[in-house]
gemmi code that builds the backbone of each chain (N, CA, C; Angstrom):
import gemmi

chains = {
    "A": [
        ("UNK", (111.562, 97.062, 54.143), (112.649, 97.511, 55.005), (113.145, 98.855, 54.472)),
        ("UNK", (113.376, 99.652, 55.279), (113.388, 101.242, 54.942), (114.788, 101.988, 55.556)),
        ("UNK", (114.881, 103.026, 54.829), (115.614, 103.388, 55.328), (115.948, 104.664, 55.814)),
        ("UNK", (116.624, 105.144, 56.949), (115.703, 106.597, 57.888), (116.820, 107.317, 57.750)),
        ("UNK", (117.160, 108.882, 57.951), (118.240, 109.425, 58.611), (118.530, 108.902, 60.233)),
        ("UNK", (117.418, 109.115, 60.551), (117.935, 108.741, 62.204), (116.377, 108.024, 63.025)),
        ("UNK", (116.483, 107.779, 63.645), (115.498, 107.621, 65.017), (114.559, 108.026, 64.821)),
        ("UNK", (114.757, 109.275, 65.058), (113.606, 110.572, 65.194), (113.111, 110.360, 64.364)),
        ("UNK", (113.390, 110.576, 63.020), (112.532, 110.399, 61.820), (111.839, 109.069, 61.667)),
        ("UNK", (112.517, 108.176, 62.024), (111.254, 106.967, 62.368), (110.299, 107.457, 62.864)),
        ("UNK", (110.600, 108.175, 64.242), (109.093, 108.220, 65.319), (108.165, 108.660, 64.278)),
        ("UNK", (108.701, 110.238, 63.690), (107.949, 111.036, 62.971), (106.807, 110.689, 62.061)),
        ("UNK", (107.852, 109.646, 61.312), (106.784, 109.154, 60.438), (105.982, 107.855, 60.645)),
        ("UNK", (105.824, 107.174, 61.692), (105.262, 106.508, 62.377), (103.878, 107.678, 62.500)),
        ("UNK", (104.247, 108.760, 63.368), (103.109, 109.178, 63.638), (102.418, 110.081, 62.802)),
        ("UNK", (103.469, 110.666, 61.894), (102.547, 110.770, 60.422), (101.526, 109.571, 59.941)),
        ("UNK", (102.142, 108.595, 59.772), (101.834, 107.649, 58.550), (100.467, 106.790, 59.714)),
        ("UNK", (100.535, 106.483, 60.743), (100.140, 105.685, 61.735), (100.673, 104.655, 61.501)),
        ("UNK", (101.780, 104.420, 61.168), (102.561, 102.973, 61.264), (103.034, 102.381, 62.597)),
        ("UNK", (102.667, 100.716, 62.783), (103.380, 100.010, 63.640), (104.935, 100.608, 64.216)),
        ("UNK", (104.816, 100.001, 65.054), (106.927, 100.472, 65.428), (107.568, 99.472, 64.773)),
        ("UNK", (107.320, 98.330, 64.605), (108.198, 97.680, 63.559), (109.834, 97.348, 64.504)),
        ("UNK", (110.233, 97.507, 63.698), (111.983, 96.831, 64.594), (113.129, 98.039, 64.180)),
        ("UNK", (113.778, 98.329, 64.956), (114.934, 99.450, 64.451), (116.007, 98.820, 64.525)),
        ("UNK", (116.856, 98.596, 63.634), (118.207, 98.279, 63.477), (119.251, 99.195, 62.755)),
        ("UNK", (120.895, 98.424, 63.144), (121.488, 99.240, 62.520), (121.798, 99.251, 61.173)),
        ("UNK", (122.853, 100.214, 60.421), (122.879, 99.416, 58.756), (124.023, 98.456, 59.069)),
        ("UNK", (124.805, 97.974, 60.083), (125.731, 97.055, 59.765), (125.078, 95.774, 60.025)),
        ("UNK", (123.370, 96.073, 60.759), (123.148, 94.348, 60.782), (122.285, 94.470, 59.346)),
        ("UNK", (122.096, 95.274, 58.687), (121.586, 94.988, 57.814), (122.059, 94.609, 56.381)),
        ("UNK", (123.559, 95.015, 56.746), (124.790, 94.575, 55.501), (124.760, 93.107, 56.087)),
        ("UNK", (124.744, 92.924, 57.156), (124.915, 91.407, 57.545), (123.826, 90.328, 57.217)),
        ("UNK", (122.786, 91.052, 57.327), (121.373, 90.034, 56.800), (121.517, 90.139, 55.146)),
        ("UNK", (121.995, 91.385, 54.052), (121.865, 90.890, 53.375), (123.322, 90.180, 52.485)),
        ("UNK", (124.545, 89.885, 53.126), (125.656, 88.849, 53.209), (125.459, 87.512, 53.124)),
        ("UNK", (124.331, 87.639, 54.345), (124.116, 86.093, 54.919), (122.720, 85.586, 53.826)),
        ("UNK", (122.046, 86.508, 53.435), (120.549, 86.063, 52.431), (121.325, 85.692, 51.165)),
        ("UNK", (122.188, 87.294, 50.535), (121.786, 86.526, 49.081), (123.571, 86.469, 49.203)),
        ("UNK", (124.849, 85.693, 49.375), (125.520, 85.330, 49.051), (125.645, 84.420, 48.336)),
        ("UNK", (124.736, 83.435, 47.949), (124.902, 82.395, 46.856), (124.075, 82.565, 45.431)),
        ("UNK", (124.415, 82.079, 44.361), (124.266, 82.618, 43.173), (122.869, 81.591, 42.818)),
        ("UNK", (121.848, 82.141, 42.678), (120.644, 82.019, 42.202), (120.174, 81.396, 41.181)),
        ("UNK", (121.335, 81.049, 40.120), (120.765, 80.939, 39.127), (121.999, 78.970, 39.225)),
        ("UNK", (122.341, 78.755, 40.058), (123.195, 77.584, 40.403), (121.872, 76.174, 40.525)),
        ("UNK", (121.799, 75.278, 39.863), (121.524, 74.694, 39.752), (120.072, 73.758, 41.442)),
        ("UNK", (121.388, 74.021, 42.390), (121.551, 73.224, 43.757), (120.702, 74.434, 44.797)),
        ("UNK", (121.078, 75.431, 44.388), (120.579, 76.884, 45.029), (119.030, 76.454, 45.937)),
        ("UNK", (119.214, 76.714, 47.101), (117.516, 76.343, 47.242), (117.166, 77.434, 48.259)),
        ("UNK", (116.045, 77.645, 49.033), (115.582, 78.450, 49.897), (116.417, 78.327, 51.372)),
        ("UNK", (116.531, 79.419, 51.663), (116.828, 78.749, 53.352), (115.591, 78.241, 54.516)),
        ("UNK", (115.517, 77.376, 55.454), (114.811, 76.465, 55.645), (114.548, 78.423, 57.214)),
        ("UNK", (113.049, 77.240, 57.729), (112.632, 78.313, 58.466), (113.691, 78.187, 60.036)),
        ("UNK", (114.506, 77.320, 60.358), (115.994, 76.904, 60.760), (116.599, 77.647, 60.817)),
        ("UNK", (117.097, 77.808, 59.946), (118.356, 78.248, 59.016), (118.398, 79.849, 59.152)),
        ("UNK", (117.456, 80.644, 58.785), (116.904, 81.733, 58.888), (116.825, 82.233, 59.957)),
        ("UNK", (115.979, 81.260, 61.176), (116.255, 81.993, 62.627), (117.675, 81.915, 63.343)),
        ("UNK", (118.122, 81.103, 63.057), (119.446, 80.931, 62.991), (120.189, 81.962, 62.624)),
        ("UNK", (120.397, 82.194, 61.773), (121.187, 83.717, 60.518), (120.809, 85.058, 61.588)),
        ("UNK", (119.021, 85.300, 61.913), (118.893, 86.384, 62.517), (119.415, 86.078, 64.300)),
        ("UNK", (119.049, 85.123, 64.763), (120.396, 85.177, 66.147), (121.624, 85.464, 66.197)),
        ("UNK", (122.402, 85.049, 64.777), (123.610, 85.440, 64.717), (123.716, 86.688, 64.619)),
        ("UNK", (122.810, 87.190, 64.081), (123.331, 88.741, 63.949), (122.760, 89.444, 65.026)),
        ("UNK", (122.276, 89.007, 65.810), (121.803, 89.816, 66.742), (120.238, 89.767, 66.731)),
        ("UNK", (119.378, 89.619, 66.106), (118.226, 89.812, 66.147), (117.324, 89.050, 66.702)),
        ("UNK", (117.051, 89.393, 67.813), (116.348, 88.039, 68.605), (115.314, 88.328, 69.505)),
        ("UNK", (114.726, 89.200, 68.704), (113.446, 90.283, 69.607), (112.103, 89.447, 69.050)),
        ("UNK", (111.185, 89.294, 69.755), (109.623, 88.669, 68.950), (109.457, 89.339, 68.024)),
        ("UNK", (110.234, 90.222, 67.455), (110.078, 90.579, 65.815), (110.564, 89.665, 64.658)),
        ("UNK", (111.769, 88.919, 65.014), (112.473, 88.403, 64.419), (112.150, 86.839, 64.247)),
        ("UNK", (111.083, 86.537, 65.555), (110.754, 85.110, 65.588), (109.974, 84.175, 64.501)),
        ("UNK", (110.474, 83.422, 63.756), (109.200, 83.385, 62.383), (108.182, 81.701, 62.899)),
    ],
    "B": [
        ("UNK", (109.640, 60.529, 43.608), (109.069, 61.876, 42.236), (108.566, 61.018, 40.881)),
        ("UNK", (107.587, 61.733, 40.486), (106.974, 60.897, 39.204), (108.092, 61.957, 38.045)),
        ("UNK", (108.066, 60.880, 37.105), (108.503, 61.463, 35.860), (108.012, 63.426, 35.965)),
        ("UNK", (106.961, 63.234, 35.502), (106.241, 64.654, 35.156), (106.795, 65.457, 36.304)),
        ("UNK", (106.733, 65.392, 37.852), (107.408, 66.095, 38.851), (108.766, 66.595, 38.537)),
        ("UNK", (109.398, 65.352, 38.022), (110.801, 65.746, 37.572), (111.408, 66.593, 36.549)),
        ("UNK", (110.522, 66.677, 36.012), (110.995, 67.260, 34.351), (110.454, 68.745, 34.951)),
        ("UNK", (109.119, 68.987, 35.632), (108.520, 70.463, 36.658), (109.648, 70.975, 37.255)),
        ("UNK", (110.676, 70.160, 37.726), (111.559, 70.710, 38.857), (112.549, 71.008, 37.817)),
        ("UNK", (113.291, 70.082, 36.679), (113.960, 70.652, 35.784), (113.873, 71.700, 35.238)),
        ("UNK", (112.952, 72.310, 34.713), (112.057, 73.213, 34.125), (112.206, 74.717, 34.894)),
        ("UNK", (111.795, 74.199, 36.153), (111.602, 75.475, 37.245), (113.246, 75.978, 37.458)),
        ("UNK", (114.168, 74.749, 37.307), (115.439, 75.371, 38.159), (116.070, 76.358, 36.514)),
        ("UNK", (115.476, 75.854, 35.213), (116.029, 75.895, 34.200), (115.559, 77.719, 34.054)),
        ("UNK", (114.393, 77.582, 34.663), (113.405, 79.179, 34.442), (114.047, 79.890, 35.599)),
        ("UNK", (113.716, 79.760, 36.169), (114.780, 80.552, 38.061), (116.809, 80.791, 37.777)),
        ("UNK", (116.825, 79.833, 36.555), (118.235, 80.568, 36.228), (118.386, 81.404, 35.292)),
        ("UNK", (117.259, 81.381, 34.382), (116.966, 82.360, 33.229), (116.687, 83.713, 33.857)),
        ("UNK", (115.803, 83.723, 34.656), (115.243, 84.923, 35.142), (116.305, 85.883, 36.263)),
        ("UNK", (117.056, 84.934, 36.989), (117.958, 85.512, 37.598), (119.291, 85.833, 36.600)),
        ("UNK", (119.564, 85.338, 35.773), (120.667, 85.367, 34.962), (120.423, 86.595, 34.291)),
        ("UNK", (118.887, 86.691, 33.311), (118.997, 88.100, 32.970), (118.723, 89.632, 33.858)),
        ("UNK", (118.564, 88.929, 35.068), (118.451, 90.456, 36.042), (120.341, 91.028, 36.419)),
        ("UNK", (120.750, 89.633, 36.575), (122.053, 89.702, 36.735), (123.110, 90.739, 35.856)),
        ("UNK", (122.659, 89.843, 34.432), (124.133, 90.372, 33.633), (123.379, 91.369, 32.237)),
        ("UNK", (121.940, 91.534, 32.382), (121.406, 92.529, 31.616), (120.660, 93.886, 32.305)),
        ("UNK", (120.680, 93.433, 33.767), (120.103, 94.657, 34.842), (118.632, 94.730, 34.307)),
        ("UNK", (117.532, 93.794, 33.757), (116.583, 94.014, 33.591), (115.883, 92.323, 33.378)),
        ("UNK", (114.755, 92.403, 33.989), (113.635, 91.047, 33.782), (113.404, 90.427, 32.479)),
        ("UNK", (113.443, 89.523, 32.576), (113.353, 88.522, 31.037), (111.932, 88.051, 30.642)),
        ("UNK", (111.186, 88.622, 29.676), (110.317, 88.355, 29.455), (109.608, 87.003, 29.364)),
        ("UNK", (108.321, 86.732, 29.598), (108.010, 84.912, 29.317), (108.224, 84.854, 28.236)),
        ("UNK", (107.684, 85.650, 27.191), (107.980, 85.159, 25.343), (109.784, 85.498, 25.512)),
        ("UNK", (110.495, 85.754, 26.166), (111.981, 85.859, 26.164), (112.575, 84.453, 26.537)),
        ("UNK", (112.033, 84.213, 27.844), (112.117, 82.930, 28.109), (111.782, 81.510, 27.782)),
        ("UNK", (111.203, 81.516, 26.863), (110.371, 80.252, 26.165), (111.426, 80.401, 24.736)),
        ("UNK", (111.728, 81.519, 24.465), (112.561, 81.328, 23.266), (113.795, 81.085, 23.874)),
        ("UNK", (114.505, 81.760, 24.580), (115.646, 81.442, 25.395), (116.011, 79.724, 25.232)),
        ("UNK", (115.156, 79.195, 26.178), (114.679, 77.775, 27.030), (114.094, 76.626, 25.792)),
        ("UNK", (114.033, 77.484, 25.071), (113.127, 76.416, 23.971), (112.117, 75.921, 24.688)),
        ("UNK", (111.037, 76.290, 24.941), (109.923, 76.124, 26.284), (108.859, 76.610, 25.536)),
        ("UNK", (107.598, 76.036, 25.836), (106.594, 76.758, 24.953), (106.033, 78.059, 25.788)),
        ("UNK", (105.452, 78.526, 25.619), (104.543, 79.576, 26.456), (104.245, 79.367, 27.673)),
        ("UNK", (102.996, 77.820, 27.646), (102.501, 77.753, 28.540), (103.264, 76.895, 29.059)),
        ("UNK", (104.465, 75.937, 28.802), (105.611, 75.600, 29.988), (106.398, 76.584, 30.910)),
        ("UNK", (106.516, 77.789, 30.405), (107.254, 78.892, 31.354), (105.996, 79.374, 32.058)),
        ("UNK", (104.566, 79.676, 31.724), (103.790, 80.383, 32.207), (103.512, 79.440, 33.787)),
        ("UNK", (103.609, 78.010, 34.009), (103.618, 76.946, 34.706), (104.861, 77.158, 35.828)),
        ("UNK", (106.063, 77.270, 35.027), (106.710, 77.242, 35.546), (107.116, 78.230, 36.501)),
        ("UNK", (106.615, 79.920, 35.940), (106.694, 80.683, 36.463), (105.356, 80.371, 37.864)),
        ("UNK", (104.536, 80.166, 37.830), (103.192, 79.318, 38.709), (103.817, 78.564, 39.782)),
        ("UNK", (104.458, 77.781, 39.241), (105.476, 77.101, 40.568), (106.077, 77.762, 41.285)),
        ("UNK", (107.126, 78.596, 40.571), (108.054, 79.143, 41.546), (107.465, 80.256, 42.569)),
        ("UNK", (106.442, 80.956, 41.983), (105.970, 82.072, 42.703), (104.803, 80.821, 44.196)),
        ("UNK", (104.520, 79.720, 43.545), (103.589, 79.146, 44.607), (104.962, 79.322, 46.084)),
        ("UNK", (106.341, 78.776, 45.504), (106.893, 77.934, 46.053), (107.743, 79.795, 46.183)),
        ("UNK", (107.381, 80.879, 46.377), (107.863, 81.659, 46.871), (109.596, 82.429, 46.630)),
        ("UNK", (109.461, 81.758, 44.874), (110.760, 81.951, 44.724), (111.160, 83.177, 43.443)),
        ("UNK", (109.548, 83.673, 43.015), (109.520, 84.830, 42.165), (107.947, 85.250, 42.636)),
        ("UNK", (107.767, 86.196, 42.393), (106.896, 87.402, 42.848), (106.099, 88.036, 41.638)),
        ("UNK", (105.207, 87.390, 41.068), (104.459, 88.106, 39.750), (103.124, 89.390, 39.551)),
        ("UNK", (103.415, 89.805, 38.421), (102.289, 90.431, 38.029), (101.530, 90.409, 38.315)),
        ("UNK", (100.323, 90.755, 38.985), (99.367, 90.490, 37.915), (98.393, 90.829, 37.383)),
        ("UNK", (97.425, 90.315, 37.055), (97.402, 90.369, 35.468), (98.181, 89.499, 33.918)),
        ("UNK", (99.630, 90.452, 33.988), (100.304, 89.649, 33.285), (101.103, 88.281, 33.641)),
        ("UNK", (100.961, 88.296, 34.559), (102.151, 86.866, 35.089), (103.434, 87.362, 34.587)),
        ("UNK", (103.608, 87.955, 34.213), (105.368, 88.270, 33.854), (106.102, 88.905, 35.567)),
        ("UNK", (107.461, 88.689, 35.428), (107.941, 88.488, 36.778), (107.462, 90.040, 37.029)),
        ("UNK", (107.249, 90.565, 38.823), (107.517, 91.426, 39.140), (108.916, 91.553, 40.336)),
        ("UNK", (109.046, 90.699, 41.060), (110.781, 90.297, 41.934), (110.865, 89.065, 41.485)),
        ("UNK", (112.159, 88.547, 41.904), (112.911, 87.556, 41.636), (114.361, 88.368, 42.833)),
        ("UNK", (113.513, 88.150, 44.080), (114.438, 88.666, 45.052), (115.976, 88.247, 45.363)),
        ("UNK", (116.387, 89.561, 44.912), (116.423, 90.705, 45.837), (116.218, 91.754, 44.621)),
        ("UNK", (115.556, 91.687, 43.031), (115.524, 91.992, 42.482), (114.329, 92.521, 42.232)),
        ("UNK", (113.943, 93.799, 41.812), (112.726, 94.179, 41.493), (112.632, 94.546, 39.655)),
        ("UNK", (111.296, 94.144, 39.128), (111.586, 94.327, 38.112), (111.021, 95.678, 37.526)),
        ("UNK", (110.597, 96.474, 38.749), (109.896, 97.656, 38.331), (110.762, 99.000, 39.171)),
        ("UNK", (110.579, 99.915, 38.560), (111.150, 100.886, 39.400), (110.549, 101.021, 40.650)),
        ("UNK", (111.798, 101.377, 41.937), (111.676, 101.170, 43.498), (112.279, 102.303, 43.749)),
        ("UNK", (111.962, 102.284, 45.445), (112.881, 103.508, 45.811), (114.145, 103.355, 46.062)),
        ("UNK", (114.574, 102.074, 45.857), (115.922, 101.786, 45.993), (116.979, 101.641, 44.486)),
        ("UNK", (118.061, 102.545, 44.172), (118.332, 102.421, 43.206), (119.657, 101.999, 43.308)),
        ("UNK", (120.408, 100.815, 42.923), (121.682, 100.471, 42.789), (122.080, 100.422, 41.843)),
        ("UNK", (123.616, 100.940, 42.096), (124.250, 101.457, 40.731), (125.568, 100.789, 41.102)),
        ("UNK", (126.316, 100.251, 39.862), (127.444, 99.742, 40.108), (128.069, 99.591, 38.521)),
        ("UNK", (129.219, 100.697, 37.874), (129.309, 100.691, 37.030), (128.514, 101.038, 35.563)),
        ("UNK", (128.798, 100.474, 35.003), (127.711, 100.721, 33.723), (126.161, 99.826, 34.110)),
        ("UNK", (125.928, 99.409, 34.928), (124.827, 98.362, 35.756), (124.215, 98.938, 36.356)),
        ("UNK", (122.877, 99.086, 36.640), (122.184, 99.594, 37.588), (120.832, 98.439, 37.987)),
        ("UNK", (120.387, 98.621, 38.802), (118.839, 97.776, 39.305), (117.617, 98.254, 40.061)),
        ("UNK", (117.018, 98.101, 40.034), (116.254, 98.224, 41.407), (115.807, 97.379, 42.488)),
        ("UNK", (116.297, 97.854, 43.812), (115.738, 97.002, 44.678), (114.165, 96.972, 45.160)),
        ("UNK", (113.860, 95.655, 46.461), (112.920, 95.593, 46.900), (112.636, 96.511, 47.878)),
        ("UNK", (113.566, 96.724, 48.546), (113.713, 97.510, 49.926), (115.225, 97.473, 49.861)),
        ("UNK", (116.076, 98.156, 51.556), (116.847, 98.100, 51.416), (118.074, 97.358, 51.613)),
        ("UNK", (117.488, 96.259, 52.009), (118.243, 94.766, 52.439), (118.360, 94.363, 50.872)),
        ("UNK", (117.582, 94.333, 50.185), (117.634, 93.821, 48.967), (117.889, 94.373, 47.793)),
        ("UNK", (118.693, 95.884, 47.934), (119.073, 96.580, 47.592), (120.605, 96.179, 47.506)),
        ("UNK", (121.284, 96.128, 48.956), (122.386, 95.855, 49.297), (122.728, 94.118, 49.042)),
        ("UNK", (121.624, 93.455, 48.948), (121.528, 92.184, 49.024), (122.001, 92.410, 46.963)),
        ("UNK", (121.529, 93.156, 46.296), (122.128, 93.369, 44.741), (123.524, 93.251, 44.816)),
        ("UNK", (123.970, 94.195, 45.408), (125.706, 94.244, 45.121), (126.262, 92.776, 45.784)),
        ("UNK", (125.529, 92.622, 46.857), (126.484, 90.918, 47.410), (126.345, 90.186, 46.095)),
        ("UNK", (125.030, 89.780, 45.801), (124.654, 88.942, 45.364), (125.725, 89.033, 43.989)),
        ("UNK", (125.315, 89.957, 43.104), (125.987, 90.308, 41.970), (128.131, 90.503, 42.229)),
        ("UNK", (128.300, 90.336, 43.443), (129.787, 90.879, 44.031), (130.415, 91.826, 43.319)),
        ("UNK", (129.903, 93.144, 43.595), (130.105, 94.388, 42.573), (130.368, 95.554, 44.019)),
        ("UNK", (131.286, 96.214, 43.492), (131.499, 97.524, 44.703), (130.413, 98.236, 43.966)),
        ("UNK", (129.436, 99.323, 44.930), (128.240, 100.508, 43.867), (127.864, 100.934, 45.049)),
        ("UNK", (126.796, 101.851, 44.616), (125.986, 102.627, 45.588), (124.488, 102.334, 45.711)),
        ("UNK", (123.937, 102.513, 46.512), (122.800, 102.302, 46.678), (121.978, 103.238, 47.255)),
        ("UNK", (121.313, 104.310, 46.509), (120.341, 105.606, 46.551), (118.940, 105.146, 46.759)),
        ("UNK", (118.588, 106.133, 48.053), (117.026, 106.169, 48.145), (116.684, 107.413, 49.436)),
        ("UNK", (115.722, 107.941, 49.797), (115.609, 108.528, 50.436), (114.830, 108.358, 51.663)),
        ("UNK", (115.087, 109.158, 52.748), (114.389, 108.952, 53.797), (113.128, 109.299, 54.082)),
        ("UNK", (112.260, 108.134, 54.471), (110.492, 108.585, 53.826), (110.177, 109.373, 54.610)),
        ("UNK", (110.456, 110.000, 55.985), (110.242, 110.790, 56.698), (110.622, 112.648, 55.942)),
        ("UNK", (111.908, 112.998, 55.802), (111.715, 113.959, 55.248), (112.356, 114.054, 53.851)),
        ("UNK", (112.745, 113.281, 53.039), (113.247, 113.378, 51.987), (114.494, 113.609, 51.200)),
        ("UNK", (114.854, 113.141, 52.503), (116.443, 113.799, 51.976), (116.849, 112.412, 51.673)),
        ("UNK", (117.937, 112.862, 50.509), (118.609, 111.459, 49.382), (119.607, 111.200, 50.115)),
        ("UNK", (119.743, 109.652, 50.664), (120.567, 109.240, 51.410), (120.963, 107.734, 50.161)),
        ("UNK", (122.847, 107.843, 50.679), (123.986, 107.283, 49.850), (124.327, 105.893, 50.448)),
        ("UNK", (124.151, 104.913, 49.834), (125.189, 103.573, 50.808), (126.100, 103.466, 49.584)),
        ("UNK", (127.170, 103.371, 50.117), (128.259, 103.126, 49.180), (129.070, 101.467, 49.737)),
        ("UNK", (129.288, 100.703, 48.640), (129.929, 99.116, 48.864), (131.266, 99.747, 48.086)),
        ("UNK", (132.763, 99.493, 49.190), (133.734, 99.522, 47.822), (134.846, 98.413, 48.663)),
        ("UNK", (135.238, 97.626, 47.617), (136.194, 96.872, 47.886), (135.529, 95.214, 48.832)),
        ("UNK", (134.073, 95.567, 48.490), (132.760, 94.529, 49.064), (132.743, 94.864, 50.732)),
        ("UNK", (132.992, 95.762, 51.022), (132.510, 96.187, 52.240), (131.432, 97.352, 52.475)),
        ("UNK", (130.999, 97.622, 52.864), (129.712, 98.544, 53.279), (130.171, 99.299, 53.948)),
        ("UNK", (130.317, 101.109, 53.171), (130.838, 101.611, 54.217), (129.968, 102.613, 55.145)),
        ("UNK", (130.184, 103.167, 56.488), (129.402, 103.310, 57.366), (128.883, 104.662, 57.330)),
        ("UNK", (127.600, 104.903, 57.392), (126.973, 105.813, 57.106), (125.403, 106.178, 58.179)),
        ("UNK", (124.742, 107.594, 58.037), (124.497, 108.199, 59.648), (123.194, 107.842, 59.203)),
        ("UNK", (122.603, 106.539, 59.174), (121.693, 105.753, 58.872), (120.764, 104.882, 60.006)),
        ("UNK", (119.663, 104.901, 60.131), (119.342, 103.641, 60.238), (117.958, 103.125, 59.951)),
        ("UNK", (118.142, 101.803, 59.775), (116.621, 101.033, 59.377), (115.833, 100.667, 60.039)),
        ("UNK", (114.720, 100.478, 59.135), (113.051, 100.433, 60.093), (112.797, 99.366, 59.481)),
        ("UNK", (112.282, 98.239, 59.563), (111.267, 97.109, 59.485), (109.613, 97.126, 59.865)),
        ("UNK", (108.616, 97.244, 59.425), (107.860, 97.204, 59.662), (106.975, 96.288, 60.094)),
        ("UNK", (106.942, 94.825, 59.090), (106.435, 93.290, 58.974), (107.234, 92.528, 59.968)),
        ("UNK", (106.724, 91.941, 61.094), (107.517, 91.074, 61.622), (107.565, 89.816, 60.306)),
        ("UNK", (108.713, 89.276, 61.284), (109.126, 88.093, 60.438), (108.369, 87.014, 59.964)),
        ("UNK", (107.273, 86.923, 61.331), (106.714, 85.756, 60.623), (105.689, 85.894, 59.619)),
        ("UNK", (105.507, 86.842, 59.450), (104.338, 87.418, 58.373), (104.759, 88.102, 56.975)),
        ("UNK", (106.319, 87.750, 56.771), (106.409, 88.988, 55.441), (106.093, 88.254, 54.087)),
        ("UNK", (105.457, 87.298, 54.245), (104.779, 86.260, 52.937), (103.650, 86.933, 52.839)),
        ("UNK", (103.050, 86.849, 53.767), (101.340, 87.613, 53.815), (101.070, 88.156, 52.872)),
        ("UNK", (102.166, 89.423, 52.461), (101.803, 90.216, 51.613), (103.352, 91.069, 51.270)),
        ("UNK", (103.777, 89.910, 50.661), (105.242, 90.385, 50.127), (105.345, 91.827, 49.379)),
        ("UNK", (104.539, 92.137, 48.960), (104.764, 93.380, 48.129), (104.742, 94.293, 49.062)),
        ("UNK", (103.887, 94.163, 50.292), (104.182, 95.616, 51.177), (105.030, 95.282, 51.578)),
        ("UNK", (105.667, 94.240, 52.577), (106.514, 93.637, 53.505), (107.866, 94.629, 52.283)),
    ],
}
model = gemmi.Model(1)
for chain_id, residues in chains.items():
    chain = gemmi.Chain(chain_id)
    for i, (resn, *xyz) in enumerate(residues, 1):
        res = gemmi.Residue()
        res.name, res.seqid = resn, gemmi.SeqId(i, " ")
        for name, pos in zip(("N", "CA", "C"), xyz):
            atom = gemmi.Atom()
            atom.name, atom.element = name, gemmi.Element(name[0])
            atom.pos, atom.b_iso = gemmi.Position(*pos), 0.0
            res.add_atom(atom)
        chain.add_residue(res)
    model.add_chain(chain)
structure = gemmi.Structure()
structure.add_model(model)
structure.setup_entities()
């Protein structure tokens, strides 16, 4: 996951690089995905993965609900 | 669970708190000979254990060495993502897991890297645990259902 000045510079380097289009988002859903990933402390006993549920779940909430996001 | 399962899962949660604990509060990866002395663990109980967790997708190794390379959102090698927060710094995976450092760790900092298109050094700044807003935006490349495939590009 990367991070661009703008748009444009995606395209750009898409067609530099020949990269996929991939998914464009903003940085506030991306403060939000990573709120919702790593808010719990890792090293906690109980700590476990989030289920493949749980996860599509998290990315609907934030908005993400494009066949990119579908796992 | 058989005995032996149990004492594996003890083991693993005992190693997954070691390894996150020293990315945490030393800003750097804990070696297996670190961890076996740590843990009182022999070699090849952490080398196992580390085997598990990466089967079970919960650290990201070497290799070659088997010594950690993530323990996400943590990278243990230099990235293009650099977070800084105080006398603390890290490196991220990308930049979810960059920002996913300061949540995780609950630290106001910045988070430096540049834009791969033309290079210019772009700033995220966290203060007061909010993210503040900046003339940004992100690219994903890996859809979702595939970023196991090959976690290191993803």
């Amino acid at each position: 996951m990367l991070l661009f000045r703008s748009e444009e510079h995606i395209h750009h380097w898409r067609q530099a690089w020949n990269q996929p289009e991939g998914a464009v988002f903003s940085l506030r859903q991306a403060w939000g995905l990573a709120r919702a990933w790593y808010n719990e402390d890792r090293r906690q006993p109980d700590w476990r993965r989030k289920t493949k549920d749980e996860a599509q779940a998290l990315f609907t909430e934030l908005g993400l609900t494009s066949a990119f996001w579908q796992l | 669970m058989t005995d032996s399962a149990d004492q594996n899962t003890i083991t693993d949660i005992r190693v997954r708190s070691a390894v996150y604990d020293s990315f945490i509060s030393r800003g750097a990866a804990i070696s297996r000979a670190e961890a076996a002395d740590r843990l009182s663990l022999s070699a090849r109980q952490v080398a196992a254990a580390y085997q598990r967790l990466a089967e079970a997708h919960m650290l990201v190794l070497q290799p070659g060495s088997g010594e950690v390379l993530m323990a996400n959102p943590f990278s243990a090698v230099p990235t293009a993502f650099r977070v800084s927060s105080g006398e603390r710094a890290w490196w991220g995976n990308c930049i979810w897991d960059a920002l996913g450092i300061l949540v995780m760790t609950n630290r106001d900092g910045t988070v430096e890297t540049a834009c791969p298109d033309c290079g210019e050094g772009l700033t995220l700044r966290v203060a007061g645990g909010e993210l503040e807003s900046a003339p940004v935006v992100v690219q994903f490349t890996v859809p979702a259902a595939h970023w196991w495939d090959d976690i290191v590009f993803t």
